[in-house]
LUMZA-479515 format. One record per residue (C-alpha): chain; x, y, z. Coordinates in nm, 3 decimals. Layout:
BEGIN
@chaine=A | u=X | v=Y | w=Z .
...
***
This chain:
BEGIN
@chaine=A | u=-4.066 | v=-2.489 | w=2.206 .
@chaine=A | u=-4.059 | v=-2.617 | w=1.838 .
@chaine=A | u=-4.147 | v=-2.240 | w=1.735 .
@chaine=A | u=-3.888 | v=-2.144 | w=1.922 .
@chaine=A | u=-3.605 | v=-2.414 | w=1.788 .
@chaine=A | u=-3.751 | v=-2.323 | w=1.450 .
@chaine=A | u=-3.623 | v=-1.966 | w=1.503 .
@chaine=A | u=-3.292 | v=-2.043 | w=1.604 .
@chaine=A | u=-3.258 | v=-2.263 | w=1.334 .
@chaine=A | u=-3.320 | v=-2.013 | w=1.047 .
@chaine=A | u=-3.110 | v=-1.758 | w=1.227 .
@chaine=A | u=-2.815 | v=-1.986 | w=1.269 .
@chaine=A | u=-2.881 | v=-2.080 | w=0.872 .
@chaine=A | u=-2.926 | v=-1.678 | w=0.746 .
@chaine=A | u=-2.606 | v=-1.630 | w=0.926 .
@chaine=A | u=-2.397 | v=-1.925 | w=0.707 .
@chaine=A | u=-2.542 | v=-1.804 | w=0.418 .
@chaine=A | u=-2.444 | v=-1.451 | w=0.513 .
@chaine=A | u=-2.117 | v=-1.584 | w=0.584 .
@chaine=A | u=-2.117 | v=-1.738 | w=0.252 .
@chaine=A | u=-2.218 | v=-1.451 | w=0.058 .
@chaine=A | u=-1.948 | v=-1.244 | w=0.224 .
@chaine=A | u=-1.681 | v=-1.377 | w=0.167 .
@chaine=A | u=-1.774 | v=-1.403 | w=-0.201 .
@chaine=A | u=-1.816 | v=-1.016 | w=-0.198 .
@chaine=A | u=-1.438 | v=-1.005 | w=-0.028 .
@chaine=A | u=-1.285 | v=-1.246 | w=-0.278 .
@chaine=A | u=-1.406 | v=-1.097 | w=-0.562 .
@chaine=A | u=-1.309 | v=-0.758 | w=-0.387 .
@chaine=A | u=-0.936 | v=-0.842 | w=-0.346 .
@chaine=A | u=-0.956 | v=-0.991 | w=-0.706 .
@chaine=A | u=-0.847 | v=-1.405 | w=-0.646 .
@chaine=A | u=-0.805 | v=-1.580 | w=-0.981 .
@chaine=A | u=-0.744 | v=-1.905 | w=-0.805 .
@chaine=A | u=-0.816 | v=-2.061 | w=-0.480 .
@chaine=A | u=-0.811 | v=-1.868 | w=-0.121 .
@chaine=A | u=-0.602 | v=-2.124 | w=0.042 .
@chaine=A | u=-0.362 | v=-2.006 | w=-0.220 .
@chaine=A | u=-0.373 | v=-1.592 | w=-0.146 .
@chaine=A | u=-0.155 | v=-1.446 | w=0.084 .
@chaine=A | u=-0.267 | v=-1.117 | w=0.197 .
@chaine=A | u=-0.037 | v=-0.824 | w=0.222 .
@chaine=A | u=0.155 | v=-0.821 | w=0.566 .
@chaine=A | u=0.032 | v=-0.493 | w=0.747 .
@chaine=A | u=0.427 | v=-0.318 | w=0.769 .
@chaine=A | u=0.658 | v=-0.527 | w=0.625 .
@chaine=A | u=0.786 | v=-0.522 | w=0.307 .
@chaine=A | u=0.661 | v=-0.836 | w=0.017 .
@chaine=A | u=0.989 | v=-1.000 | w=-0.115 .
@chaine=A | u=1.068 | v=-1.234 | w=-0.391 .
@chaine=A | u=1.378 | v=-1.427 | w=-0.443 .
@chaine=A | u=1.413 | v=-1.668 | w=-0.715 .
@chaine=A | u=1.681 | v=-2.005 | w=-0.796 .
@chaine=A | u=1.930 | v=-2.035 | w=-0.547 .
@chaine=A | u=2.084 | v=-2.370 | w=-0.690 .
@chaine=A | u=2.321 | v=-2.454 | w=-0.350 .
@chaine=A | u=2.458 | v=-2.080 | w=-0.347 .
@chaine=A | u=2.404 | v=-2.070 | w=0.020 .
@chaine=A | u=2.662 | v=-1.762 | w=0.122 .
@chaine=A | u=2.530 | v=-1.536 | w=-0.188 .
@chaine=A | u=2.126 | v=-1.579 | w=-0.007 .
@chaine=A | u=2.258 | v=-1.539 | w=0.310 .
@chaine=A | u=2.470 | v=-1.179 | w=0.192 .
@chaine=A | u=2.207 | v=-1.080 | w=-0.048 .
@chaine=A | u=1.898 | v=-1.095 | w=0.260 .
@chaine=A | u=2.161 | v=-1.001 | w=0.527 .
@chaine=A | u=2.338 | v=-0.761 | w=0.385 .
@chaine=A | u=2.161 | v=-0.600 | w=0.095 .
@chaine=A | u=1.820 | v=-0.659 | w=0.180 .
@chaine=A | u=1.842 | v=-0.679 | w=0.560 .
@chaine=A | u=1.560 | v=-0.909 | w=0.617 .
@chaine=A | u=1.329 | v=-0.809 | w=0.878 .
@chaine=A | u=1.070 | v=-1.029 | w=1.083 .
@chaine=A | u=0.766 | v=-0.814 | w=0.942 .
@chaine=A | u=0.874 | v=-0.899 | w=0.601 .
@chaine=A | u=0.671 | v=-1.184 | w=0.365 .
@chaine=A | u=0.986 | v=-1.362 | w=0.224 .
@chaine=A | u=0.865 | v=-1.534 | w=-0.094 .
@chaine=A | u=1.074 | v=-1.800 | w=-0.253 .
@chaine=A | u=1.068 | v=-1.981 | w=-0.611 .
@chaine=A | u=1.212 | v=-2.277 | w=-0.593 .
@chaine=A | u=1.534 | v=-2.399 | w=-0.742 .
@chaine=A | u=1.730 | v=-2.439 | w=-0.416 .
@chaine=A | u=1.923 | v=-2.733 | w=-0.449 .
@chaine=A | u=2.147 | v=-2.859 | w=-0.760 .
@chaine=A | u=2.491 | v=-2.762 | w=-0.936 .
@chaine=A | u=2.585 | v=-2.551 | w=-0.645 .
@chaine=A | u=2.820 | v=-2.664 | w=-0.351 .
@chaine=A | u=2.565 | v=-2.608 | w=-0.080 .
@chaine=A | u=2.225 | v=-2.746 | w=-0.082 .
@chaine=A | u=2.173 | v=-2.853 | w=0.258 .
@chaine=A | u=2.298 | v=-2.545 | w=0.351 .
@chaine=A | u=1.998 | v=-2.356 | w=0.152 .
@chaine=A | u=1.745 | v=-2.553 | w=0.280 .
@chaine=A | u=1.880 | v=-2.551 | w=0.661 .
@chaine=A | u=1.885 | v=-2.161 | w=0.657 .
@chaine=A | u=1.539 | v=-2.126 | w=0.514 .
@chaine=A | u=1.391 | v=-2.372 | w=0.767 .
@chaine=A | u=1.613 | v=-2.193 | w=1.003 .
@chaine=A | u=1.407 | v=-1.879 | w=0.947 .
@chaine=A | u=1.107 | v=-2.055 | w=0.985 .
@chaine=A | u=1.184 | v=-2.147 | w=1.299 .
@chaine=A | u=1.304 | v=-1.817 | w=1.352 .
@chaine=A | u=0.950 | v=-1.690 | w=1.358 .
@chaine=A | u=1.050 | v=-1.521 | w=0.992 .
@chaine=A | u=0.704 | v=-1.525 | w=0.716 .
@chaine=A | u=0.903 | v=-1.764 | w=0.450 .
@chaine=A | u=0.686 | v=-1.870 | w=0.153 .
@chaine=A | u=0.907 | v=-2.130 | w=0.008 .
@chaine=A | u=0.766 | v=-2.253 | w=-0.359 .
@chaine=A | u=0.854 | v=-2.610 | w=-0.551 .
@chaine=A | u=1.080 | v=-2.580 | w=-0.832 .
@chaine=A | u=1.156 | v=-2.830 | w=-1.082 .
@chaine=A | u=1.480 | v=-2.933 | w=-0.936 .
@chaine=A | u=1.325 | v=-3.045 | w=-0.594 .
@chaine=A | u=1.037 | v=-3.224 | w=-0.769 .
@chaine=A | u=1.279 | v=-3.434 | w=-1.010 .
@chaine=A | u=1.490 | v=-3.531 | w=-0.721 .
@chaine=A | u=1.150 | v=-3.628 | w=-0.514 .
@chaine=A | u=1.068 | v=-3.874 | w=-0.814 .
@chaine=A | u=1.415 | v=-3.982 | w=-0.840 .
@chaine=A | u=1.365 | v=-4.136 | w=-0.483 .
@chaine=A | u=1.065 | v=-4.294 | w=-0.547 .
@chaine=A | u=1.140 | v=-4.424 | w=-0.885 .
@chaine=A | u=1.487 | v=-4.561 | w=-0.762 .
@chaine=A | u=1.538 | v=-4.841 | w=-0.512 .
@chaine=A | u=1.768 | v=-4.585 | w=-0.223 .
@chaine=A | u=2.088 | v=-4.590 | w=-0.255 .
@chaine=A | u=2.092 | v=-4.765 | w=-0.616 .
@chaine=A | u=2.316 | v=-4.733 | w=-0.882 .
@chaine=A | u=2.071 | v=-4.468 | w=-1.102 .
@chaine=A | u=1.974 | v=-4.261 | w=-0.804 .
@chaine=A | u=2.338 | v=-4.212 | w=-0.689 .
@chaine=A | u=2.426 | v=-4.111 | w=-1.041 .
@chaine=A | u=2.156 | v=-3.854 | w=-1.063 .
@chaine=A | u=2.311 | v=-3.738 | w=-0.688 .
@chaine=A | u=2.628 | v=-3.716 | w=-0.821 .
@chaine=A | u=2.530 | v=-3.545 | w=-1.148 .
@chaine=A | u=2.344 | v=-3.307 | w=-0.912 .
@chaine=A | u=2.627 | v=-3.243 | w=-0.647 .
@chaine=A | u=2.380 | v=-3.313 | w=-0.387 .
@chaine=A | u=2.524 | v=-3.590 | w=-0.178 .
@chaine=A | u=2.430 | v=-3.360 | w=0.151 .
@chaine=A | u=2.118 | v=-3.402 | w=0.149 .
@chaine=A | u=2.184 | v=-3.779 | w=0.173 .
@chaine=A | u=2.166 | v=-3.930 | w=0.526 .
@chaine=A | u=2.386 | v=-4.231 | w=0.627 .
@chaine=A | u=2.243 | v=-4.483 | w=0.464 .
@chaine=A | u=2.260 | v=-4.252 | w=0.123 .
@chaine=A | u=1.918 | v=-4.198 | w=0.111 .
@chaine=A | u=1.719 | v=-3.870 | w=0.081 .
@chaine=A | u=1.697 | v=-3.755 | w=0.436 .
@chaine=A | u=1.347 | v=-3.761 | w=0.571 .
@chaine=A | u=1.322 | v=-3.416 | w=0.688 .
@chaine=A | u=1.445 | v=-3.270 | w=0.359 .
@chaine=A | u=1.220 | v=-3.548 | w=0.167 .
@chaine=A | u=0.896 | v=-3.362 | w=0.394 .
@chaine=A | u=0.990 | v=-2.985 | w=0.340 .
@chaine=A | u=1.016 | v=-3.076 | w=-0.040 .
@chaine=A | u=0.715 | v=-3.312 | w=-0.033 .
@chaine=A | u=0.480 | v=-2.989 | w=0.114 .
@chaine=A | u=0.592 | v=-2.704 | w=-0.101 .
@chaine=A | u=0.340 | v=-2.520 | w=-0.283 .
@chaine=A | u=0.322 | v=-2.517 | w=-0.681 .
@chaine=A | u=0.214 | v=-2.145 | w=-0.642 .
@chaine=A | u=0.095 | v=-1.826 | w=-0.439 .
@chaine=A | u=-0.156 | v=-1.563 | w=-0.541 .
@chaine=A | u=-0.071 | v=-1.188 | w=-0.382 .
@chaine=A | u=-0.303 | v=-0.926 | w=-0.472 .
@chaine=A | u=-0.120 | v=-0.792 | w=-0.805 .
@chaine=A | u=0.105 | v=-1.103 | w=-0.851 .
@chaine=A | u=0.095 | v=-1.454 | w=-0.940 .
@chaine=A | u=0.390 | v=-1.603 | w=-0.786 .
@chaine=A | u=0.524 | v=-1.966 | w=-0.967 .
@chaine=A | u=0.868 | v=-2.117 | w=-1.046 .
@chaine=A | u=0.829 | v=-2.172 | w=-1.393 .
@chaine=A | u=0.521 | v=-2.066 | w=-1.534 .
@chaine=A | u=0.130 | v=-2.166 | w=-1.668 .
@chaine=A | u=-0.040 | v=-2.344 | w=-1.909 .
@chaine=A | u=-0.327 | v=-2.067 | w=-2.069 .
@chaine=A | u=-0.450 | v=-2.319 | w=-2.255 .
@chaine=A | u=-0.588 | v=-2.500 | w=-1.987 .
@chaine=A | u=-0.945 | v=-2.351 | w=-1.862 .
@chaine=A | u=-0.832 | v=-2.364 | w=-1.507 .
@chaine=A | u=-0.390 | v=-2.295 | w=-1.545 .
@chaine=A | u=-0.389 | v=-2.353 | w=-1.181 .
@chaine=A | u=-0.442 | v=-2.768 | w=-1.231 .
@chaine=A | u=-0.127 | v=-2.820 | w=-1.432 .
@chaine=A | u=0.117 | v=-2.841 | w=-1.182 .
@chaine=A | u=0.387 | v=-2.976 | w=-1.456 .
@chaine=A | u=0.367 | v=-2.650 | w=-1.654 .
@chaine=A | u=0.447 | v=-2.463 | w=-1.297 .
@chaine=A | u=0.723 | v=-2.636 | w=-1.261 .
@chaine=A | u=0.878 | v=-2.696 | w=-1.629 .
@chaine=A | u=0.725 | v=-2.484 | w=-1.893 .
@chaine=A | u=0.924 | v=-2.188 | w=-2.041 .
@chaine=A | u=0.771 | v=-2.087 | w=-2.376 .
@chaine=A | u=0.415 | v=-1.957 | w=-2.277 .
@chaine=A | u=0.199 | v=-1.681 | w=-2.370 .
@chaine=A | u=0.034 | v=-1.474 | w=-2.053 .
@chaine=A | u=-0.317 | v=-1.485 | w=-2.102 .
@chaine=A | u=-0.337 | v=-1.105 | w=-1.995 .
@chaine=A | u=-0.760 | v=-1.137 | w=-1.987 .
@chaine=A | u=-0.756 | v=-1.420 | w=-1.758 .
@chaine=A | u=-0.482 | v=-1.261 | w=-1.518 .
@chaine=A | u=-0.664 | v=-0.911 | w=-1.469 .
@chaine=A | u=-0.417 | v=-0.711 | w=-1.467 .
@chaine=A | u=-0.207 | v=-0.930 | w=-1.259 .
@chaine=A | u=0.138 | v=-0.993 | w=-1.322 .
@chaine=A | u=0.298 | v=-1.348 | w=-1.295 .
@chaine=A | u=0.693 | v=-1.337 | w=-1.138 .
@chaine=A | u=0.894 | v=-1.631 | w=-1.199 .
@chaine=A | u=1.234 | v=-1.790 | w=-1.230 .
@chaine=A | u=1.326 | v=-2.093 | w=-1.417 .
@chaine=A | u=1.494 | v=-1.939 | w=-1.682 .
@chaine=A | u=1.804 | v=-1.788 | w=-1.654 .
@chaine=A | u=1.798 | v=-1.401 | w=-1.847 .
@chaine=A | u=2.019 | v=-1.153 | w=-1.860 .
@chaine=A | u=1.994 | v=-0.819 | w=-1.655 .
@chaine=A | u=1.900 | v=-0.554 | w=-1.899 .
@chaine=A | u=1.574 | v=-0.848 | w=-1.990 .
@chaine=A | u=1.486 | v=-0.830 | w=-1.628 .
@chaine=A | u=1.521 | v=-0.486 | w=-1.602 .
@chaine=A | u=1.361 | v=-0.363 | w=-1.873 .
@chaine=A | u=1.056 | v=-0.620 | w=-1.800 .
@chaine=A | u=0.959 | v=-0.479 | w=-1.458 .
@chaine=A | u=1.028 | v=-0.095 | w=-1.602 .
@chaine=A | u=0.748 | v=-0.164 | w=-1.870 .
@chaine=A | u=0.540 | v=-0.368 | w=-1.647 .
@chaine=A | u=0.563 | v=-0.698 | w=-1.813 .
@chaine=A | u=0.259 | v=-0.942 | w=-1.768 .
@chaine=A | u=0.549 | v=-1.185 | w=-1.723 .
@chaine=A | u=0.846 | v=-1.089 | w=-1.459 .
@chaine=A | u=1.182 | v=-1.369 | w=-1.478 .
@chaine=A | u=1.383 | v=-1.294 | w=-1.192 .
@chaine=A | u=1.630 | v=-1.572 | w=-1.266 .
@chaine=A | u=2.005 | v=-1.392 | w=-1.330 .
@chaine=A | u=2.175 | v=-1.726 | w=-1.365 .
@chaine=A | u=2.359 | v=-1.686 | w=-1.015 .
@chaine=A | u=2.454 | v=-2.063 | w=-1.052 .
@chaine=A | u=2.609 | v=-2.014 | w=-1.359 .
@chaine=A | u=2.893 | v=-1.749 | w=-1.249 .
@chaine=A | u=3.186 | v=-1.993 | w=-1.302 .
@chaine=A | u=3.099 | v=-2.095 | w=-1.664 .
@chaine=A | u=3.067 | v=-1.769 | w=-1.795 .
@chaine=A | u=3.314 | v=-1.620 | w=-2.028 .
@chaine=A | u=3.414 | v=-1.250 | w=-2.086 .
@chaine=A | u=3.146 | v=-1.167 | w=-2.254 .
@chaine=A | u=2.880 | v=-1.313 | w=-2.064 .
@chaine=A | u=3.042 | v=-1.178 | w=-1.757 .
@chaine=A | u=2.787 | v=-0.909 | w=-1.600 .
@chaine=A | u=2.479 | v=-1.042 | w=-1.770 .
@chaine=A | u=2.428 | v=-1.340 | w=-1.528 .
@chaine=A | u=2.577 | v=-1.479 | w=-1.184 .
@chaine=A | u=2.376 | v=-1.278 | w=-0.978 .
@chaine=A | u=2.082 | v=-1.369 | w=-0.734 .
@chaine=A | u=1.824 | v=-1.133 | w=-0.727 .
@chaine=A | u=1.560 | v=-0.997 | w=-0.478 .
@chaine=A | u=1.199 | v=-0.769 | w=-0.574 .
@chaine=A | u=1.033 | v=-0.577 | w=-0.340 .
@chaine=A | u=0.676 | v=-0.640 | w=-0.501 .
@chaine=A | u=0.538 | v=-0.271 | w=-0.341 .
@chaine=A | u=0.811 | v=-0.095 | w=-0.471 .
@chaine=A | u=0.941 | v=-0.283 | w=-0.771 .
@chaine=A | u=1.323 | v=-0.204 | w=-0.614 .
@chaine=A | u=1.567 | v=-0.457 | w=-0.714 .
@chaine=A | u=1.887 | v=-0.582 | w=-0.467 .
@chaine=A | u=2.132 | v=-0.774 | w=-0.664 .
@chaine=A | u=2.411 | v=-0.991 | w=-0.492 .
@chaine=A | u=2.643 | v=-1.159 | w=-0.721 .
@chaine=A | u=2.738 | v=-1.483 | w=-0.635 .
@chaine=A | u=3.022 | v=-1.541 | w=-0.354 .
@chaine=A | u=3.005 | v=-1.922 | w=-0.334 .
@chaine=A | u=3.292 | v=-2.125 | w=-0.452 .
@chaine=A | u=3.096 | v=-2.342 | w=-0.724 .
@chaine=A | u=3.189 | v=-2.653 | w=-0.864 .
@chaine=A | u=3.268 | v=-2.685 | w=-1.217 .
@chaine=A | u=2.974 | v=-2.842 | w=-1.407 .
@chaine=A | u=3.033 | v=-3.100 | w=-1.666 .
***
């Protein structure tokens, strides 16, 4: 009997360290800079799509995936963060993209910088106190307030659980960027959500390429990035900023934007929302 428990026992262990050495052949096969709870693999029809700061412009996402993208359910939609702020419809951002979700719809919404500040705005800030309010007005967020003019709970969760980044086979996926002088980039979650001025570190990456928003750029920059393959692809037109721009500027931003990843295509939906003045 002990022979034969012995024997079962080094089976069952050859076959975890099997395991184990497997799946370190398939990571390094598909190429995983980071962590595997971090890759998304590549859906087996549908099309990989990236959409960056929405900023409240809740009509211009819904026409730009509707109408010139015309989302389908075997699509990976990939968002960057930047949905709430300046724009007149934040709760209406985040209720479509949970909407989605609940649709059945692959959504891969990222944290952006404006969701974490207004996260440590509510727990810095006693609710509904006099510095909190002013950074809710300041925002033009009050609808994401419930009636006691605090952050609504099921808002405060979605934020609370967004990821910092995603790792695709060719792409690294972030709101704002990384810190390369870090040994592992992936631990500074304060340079993925706030750094601009950064250096790709095109050894590390491997021929990856990182696709961001963050920083509004005009269209001819974007363009000409993903035409000479770019280690670093900003995606953010300024679609926020429509109303502020001048005669000049007009054209360069006040668009959202939406990559295919596969095909490198480009849909551009300039923004329909009636925006609020900013200060």
């Amino acid at each position: 009997m002990l022979i034969y428990w012995f024997i079962g026992l080094s089976v069952t262990v050859l076959a975890m360290l099997g395991y184990v050495f497997y799946k370190k052949i398939r990571l390094n096969k598909t190429n995983i800079l980071s962590d595997a709870s971090q890759f998304v693999a590549k859906p087996t029809n549908g099309r990989r799509l990236v959409v960056p700061d929405i900023h409240g412009c809740c009509k211009t996402l819904q026409e730009l995936l509707k109408q010139k993208v015309k989302l389908q359910a075997n699509d990976q939609l990939f968002l960057l963060g930047d949905y709430i702020g300046r724009g007149p419809d934040s709760r209406g951002v985040i209720e479509y993209i949970l909407d989605l979700q609940a649709q059945g719809y692959e959504v891969y919404p990222l944290r952006g910088n404006h969701e974490q500040a207004l996260l440590d705005k509510a727990n810095k800030y006693s609710a509904s106190g006099k510095r909190f309010m002013s950074y809710i007005a300041r925002e033009k967020i009050f609808d994401l307030l419930d009636e006691q003019q605090r952050l609504d709970k099921r808002y405060w969760r979605f934020f609370d659980e967004l990821s910092h980044f995603y790792e695709l086979d060719k792409y690294l996926l972030v709101h704002a960027g990384f810190n390369f002088d870090q040994f592992n980039p992936f631990l500074d979650k304060q340079a993925m959500l706030w750094t601009r001025h950064y250096e790709p570190n095109e050894k590390f990456l491997r021929g990856k390429q990182i696709v961001q928003g963050h920083m509004p750029t005009s269209m001819k920059k974007i363009m000409r990035s993903i035409k000479d393959k770019a280690p670093r692809l900003i995606l953010d037109n300024g679609c926020v900023f429509l109303s502020k721009l001048n005669n000049r500027e007009q054209g360069k931003l006040g668009h959202l934007l939406c990559m295919d990843l596969d095909t490198q295509k480009v849909f551009i939906q300039r923004n329909i929302d009636k925006l609020v003045q900013n200060d």
